[in-house]
C-alpha positions in Angstrom: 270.6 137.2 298.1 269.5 135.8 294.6 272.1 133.7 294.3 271.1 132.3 297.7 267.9 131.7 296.6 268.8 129.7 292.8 271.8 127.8 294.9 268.5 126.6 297.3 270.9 128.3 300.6 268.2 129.1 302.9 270.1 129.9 305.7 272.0 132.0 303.9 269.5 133.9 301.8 268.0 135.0 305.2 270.7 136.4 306.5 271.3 138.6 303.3 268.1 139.3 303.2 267.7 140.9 306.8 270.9 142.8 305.3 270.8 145.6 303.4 267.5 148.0 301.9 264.3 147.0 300.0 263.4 144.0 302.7 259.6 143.6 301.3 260.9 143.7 297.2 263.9 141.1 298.5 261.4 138.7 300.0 258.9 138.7 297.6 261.4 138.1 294.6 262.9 135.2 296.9 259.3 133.9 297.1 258.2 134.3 293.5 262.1 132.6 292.5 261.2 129.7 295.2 257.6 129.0 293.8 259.1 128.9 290.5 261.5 126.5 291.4 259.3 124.3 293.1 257.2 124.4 290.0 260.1 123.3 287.5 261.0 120.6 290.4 257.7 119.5 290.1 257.2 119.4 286.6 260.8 116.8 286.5 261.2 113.9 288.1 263.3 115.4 290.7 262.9 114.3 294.1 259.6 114.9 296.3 261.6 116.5 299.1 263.2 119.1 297.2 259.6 120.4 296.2 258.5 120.4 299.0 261.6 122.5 300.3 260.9 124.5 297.6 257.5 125.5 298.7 258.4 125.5 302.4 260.7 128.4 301.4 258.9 130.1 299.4 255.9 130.5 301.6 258.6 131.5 304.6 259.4 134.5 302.3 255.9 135.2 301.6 255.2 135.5 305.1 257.9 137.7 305.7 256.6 139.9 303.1 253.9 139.7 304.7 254.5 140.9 308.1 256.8 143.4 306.6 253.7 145.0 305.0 251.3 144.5 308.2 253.9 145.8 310.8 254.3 149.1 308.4 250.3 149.4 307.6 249.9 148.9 311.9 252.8 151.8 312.0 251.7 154.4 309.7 248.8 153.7 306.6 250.3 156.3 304.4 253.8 155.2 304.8 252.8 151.9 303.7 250.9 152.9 300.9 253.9 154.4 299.6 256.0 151.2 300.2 254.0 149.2 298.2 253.9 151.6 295.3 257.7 153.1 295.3 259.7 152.1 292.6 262.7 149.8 293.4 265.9 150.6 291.0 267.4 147.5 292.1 264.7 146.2 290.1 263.7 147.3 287.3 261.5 149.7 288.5 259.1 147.6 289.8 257.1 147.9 292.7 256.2 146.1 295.1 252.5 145.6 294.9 253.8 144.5 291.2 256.1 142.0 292.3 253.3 140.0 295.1 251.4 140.5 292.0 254.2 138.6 289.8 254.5 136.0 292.7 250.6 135.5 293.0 250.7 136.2 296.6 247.2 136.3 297.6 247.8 136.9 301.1 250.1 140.2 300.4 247.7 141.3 297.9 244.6 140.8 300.1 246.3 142.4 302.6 244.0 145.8 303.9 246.8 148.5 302.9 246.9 146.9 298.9 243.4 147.1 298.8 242.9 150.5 300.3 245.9 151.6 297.4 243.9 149.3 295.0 240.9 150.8 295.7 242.2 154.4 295.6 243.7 153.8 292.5 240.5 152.5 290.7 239.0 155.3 292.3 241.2 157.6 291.2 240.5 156.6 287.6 236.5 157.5 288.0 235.9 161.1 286.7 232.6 162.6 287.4 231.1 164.7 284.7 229.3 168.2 284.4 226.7 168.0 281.7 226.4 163.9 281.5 226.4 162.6 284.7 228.7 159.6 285.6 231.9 158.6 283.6 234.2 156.1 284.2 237.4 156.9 282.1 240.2 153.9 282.0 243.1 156.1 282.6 243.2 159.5 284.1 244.6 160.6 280.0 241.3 159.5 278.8 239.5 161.3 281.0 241.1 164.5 280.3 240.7 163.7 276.6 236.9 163.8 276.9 236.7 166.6 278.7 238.2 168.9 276.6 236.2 167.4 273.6 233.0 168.5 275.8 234.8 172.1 276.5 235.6 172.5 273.0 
């Protein structure tokens, strides 16, 4: 499908992408490969049309992505969750609430079941303490850290 994508093939980068696993992580790499190719068209003196193509299928992707995400999240909350935060060995390890970030898809990321993971992740990452009330460690290995200082 990636080659679809850098040889501009819609047609046929559609049809790989419906084939196969990993549907969301396919279409948001196709959209963040398309917005980056619309920006280098942009940036030479290429031809209007092709940008615009460009963009046209990058935000097709996007909204593919999209509804991916929004039919799971309508289909089971917890299931979706864990799509957005399994990592993909196809690539790199990345997932997908990773790559929509990568692509600065502000639709994806805005989408309810990101920012119920987003939020359960930051919240996961507040500690409450015994003796001095509330702490707000970085990373869950910080909080640890100083609470066995206190212990100790």
């Amino acid at each position: 499908m990636v080659w679809a994508v850098l040889m501009k093939r819609q047609k046929m980068a559609l049809f790989l992408w419906k084939r196969g696993e990993e549907a969301m992580a396919k279409a948001l790499v196709a959209c963040k490969l398309y917005k980056a190719m619309a920006h280098e068209s942009s940036q030479s003196e290429l031809v209007d049309d092709i940008f615009q193509d460009l963009e046209n299928n990058s935000k097709e992707f996007g909204q593919l992505a999209y509804e991916l995400l929004d039919q799971s999240y309508k289909h089971d909350e917890q299931v979706a969750m864990k799509l957005l935060t399994y990592q993909l060995k196809n690539w790199s390890n990345s997932t997908c609430l990773k790559l929509a970030v990568a692509a600065k898809h502000r639709d994806f990321i805005a989408h309810t079941c990101s920012q119920m993971l987003l939020t359960e992740m930051w919240m996961g990452c507040l500690r409450m303490g015994k003796r001095n009330g509330f702490k707000v460690g970085l990373c869950p290995e910080h909080g640890q850290a100083i609470a066995e200082r206190q212990s100790t």
